[in-house]
Backbone as XML, in Angstrom:
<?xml version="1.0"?>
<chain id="A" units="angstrom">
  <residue number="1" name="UNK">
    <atom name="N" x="13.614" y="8.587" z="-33.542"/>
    <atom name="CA" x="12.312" y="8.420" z="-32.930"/>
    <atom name="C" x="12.169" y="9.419" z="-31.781"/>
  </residue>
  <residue number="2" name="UNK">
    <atom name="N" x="10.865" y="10.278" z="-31.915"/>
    <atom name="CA" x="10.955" y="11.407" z="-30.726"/>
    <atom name="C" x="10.352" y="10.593" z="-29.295"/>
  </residue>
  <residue number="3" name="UNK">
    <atom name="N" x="10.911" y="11.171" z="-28.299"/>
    <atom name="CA" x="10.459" y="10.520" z="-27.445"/>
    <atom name="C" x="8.714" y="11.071" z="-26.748"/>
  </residue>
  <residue number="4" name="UNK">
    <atom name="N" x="8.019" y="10.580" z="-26.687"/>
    <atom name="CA" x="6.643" y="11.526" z="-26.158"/>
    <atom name="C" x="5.955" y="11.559" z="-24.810"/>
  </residue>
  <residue number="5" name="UNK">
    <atom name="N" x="6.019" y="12.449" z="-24.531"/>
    <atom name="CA" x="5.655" y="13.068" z="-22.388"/>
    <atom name="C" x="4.174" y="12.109" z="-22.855"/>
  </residue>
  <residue number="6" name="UNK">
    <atom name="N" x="4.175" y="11.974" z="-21.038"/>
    <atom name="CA" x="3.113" y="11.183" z="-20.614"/>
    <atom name="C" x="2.715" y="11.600" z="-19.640"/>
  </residue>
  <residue number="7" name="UNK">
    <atom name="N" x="1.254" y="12.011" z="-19.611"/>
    <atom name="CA" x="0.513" y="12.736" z="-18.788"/>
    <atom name="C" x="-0.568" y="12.424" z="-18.236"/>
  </residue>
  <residue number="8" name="UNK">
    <atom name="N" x="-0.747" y="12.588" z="-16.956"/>
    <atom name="CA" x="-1.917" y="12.134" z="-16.122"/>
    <atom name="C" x="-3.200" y="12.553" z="-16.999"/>
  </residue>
  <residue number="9" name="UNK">
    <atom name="N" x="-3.944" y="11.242" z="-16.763"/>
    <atom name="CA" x="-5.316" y="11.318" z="-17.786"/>
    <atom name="C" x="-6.485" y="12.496" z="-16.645"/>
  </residue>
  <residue number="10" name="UNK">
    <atom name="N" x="-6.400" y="12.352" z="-15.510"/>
    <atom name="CA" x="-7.120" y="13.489" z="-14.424"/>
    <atom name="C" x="-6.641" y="14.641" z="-14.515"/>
  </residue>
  <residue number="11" name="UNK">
    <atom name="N" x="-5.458" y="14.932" z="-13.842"/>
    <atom name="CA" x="-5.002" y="16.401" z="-13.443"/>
    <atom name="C" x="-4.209" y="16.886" z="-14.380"/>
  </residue>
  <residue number="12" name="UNK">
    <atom name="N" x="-3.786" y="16.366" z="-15.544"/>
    <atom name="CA" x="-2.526" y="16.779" z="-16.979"/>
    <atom name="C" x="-1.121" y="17.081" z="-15.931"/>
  </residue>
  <residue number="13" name="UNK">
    <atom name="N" x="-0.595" y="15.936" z="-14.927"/>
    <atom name="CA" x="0.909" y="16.451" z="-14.578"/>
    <atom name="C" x="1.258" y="15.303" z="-15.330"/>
  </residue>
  <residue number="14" name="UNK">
    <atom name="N" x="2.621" y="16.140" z="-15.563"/>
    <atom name="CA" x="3.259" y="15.061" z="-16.556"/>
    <atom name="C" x="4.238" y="14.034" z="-15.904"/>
  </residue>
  <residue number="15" name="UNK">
    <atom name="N" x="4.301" y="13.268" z="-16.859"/>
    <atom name="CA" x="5.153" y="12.002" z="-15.808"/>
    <atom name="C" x="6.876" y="12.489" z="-16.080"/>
  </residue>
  <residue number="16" name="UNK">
    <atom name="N" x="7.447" y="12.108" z="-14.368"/>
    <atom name="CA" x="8.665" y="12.315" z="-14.553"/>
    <atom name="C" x="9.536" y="11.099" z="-13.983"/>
  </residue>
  <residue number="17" name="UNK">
    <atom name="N" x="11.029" y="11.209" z="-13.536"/>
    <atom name="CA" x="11.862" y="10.241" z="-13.732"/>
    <atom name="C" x="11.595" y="9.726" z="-11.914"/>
  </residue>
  <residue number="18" name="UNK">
    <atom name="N" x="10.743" y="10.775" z="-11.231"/>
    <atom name="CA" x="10.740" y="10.113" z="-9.629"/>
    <atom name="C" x="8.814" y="9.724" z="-9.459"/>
  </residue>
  <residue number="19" name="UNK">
    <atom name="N" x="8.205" y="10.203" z="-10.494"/>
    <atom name="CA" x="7.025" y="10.023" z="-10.621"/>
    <atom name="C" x="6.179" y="9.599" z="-11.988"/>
  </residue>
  <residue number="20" name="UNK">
    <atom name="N" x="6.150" y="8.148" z="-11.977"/>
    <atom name="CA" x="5.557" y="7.657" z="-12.777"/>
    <atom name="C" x="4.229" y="7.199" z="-12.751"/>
  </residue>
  <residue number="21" name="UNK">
    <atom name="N" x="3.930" y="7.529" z="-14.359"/>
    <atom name="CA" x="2.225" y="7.194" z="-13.842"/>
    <atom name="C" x="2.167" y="5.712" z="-13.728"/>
  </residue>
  <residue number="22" name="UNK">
    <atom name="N" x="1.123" y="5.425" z="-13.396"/>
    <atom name="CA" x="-0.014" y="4.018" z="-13.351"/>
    <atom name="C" x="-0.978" y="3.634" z="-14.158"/>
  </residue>
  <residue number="23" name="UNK">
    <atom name="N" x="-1.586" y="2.801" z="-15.036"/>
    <atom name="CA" x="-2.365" y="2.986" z="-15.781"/>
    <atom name="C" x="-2.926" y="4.432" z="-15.855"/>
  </residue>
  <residue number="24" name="UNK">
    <atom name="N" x="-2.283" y="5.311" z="-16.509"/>
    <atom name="CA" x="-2.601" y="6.447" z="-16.970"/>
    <atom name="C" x="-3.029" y="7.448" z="-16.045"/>
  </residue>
  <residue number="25" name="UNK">
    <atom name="N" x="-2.192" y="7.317" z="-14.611"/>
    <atom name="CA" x="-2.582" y="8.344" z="-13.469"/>
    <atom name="C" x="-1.427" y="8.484" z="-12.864"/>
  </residue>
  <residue number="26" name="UNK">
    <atom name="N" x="-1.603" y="9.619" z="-12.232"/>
    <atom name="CA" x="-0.187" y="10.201" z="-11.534"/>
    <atom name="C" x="-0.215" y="9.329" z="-9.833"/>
  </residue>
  <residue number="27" name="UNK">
    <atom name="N" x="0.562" y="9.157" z="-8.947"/>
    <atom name="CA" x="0.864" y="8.939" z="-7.875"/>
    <atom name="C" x="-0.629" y="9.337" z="-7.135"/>
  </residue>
  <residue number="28" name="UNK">
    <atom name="N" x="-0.582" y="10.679" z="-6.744"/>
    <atom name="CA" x="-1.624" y="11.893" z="-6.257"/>
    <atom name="C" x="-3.170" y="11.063" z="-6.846"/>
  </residue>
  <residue number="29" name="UNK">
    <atom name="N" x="-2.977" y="10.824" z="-7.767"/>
    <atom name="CA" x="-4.681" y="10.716" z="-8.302"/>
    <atom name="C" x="-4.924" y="9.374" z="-8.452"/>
  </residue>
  <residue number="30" name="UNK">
    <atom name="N" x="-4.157" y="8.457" z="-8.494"/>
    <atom name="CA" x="-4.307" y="6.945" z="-8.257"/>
    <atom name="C" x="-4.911" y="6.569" z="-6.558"/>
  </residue>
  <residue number="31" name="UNK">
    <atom name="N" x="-3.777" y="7.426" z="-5.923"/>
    <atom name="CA" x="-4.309" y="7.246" z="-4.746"/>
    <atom name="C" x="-5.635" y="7.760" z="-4.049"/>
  </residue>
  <residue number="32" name="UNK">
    <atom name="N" x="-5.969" y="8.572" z="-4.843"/>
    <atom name="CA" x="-7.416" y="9.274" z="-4.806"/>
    <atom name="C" x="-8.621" y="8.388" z="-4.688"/>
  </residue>
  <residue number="33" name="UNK">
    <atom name="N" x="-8.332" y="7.627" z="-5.978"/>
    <atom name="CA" x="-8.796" y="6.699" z="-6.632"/>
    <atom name="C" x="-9.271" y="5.488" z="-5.868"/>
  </residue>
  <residue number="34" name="UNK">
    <atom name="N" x="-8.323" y="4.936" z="-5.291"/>
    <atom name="CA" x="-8.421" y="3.998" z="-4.569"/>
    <atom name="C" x="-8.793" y="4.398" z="-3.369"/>
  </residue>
  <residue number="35" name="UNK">
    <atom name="N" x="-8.758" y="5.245" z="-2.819"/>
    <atom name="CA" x="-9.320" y="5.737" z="-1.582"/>
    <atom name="C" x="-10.971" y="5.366" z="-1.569"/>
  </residue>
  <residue number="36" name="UNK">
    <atom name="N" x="-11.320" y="5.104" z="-2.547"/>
    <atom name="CA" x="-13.149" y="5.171" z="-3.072"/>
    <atom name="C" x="-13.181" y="3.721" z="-2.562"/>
  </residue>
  <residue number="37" name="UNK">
    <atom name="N" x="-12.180" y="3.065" z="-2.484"/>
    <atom name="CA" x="-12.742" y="1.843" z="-2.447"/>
    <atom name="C" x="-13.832" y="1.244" z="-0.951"/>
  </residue>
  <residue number="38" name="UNK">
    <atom name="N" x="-14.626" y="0.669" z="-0.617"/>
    <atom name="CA" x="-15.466" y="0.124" z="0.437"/>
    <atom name="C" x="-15.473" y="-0.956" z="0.336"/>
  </residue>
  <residue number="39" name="UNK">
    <atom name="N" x="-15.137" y="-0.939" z="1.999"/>
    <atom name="CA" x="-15.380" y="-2.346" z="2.394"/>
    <atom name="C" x="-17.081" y="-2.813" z="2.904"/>
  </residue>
  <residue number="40" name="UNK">
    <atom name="N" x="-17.485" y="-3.752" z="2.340"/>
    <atom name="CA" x="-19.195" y="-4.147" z="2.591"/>
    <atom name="C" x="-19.242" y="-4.626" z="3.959"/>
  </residue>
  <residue number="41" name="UNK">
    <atom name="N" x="-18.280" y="-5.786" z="4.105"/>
    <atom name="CA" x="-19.071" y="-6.239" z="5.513"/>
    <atom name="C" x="-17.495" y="-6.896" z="6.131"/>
  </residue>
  <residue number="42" name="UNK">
    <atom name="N" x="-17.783" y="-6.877" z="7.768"/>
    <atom name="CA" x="-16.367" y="-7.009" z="8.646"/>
    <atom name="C" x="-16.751" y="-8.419" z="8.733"/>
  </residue>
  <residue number="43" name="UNK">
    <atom name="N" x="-15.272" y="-9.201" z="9.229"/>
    <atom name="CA" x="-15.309" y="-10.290" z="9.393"/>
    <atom name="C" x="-15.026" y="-10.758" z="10.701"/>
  </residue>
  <residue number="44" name="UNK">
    <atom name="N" x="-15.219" y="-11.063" z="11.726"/>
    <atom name="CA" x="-14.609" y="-11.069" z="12.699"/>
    <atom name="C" x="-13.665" y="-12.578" z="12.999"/>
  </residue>
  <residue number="45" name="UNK">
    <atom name="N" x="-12.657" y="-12.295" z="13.549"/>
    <atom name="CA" x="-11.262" y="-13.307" z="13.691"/>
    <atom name="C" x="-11.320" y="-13.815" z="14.929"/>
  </residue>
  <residue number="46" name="UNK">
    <atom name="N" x="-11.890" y="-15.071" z="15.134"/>
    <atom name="CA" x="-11.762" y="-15.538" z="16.440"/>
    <atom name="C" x="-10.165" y="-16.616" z="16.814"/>
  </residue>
  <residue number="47" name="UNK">
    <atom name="N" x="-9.293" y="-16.162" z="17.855"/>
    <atom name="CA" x="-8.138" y="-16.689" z="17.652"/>
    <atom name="C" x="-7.932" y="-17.114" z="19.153"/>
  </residue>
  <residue number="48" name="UNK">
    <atom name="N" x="-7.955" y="-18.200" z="19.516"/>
    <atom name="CA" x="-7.409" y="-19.047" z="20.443"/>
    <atom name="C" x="-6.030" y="-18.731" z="20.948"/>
  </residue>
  <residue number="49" name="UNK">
    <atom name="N" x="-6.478" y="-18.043" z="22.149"/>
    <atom name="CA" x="-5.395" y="-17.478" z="23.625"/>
    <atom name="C" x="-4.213" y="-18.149" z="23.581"/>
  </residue>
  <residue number="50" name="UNK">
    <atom name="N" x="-4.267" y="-19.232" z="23.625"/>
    <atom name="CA" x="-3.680" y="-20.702" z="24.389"/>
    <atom name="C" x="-2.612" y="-21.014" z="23.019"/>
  </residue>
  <residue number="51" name="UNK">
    <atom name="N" x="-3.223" y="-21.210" z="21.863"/>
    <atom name="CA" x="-2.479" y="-22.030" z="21.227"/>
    <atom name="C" x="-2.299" y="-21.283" z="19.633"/>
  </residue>
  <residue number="52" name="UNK">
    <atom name="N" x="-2.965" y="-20.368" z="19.620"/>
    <atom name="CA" x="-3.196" y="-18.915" z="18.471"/>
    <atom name="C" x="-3.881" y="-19.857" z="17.483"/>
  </residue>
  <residue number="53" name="UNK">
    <atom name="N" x="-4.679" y="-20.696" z="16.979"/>
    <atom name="CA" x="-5.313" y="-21.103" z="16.290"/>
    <atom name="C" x="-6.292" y="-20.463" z="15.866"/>
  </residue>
  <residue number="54" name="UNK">
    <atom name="N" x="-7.282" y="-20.217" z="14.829"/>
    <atom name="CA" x="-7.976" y="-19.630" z="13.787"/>
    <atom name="C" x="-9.215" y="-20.588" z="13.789"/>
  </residue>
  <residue number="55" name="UNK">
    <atom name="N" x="-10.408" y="-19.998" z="14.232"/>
    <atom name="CA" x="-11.625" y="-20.371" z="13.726"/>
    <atom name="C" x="-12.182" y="-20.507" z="12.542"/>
  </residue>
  <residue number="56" name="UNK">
    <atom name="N" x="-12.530" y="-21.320" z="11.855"/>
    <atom name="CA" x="-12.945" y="-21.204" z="10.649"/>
    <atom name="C" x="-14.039" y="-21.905" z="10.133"/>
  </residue>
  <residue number="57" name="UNK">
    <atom name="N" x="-15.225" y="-21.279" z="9.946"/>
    <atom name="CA" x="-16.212" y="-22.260" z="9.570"/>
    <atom name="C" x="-16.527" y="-23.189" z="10.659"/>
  </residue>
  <residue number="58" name="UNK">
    <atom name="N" x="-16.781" y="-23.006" z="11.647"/>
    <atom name="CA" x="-16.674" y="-23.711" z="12.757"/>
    <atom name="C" x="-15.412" y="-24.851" z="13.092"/>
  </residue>
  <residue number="59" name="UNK">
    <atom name="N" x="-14.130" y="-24.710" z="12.724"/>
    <atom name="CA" x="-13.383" y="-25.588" z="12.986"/>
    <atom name="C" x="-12.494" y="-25.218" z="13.591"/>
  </residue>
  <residue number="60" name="UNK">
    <atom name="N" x="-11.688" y="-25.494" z="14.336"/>
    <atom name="CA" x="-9.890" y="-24.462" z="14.279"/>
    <atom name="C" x="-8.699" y="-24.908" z="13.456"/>
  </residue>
  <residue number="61" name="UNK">
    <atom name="N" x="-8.258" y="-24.201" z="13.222"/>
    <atom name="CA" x="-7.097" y="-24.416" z="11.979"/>
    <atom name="C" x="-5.983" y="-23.516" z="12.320"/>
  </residue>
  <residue number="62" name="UNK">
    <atom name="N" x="-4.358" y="-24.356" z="12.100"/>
    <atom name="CA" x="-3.367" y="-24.014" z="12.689"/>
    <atom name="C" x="-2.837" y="-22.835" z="11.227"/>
  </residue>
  <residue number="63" name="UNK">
    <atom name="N" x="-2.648" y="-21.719" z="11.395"/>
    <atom name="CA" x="-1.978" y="-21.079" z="10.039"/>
    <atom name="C" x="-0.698" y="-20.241" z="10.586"/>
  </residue>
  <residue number="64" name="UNK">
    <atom name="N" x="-0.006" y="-20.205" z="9.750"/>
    <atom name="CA" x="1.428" y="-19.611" z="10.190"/>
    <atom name="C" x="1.588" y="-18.318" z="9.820"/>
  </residue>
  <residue number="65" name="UNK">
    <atom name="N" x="2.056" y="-17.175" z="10.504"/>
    <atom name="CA" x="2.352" y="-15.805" z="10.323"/>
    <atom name="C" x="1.679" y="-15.104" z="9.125"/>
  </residue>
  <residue number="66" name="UNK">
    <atom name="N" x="2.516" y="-16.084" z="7.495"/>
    <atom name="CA" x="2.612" y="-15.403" z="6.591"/>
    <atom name="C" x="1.255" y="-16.032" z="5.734"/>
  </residue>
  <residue number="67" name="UNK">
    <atom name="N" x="0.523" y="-17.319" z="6.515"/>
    <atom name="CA" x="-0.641" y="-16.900" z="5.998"/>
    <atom name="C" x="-1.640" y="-16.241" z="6.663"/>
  </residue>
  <residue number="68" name="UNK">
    <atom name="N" x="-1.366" y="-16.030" z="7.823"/>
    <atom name="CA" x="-2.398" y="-14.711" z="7.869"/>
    <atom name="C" x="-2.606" y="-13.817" z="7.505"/>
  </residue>
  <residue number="69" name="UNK">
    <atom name="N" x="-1.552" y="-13.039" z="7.458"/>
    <atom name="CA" x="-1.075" y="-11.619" z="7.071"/>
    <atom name="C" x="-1.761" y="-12.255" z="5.464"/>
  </residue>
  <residue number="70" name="UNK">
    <atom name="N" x="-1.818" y="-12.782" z="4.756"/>
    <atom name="CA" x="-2.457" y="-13.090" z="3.442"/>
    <atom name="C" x="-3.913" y="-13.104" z="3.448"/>
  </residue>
  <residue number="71" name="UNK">
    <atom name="N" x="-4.556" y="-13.583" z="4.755"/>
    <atom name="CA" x="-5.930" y="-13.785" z="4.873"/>
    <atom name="C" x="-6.055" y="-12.836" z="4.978"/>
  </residue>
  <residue number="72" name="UNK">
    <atom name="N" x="-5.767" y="-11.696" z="5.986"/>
    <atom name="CA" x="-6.140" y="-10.613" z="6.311"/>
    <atom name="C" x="-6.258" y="-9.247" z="4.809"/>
  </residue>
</chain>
């Protein structure tokens, strides 16, 4: 069975053993890619001085490190 090169569907570099593509894109042009992305609208984080609690929907709510870093 021959083995067959795999090549960026944008720029034709071919995939190698330190650079693999991504759904059918090289490193370079994936990241291109995603660069397009926009953000619509900011959210703003209101967080309590005192006790680091999280506003939400008008309430406060206690969340720990690793779910923020998830909200965010």
């Amino acid at each position: 069975m021959a083995y067959r090169k795999r090549f960026c569907v944008v720029c034709g570099s071919e995939e190698t053993q330190t650079q693999k593509l991504s759904r059918g894109l090289c490193p370079k042009c994936l990241a291109s890619e995603k660069s397009e992305i926009e953000v619509r609208a900011e959210h703003p984080i209101r967080v309590c001085k005192i006790c680091g609690n999280l506003e939400e929907r008008g309430r406060w709510v206690t969340r720990s490190a690793k779910e923020l870093k998830e909200s965010i």
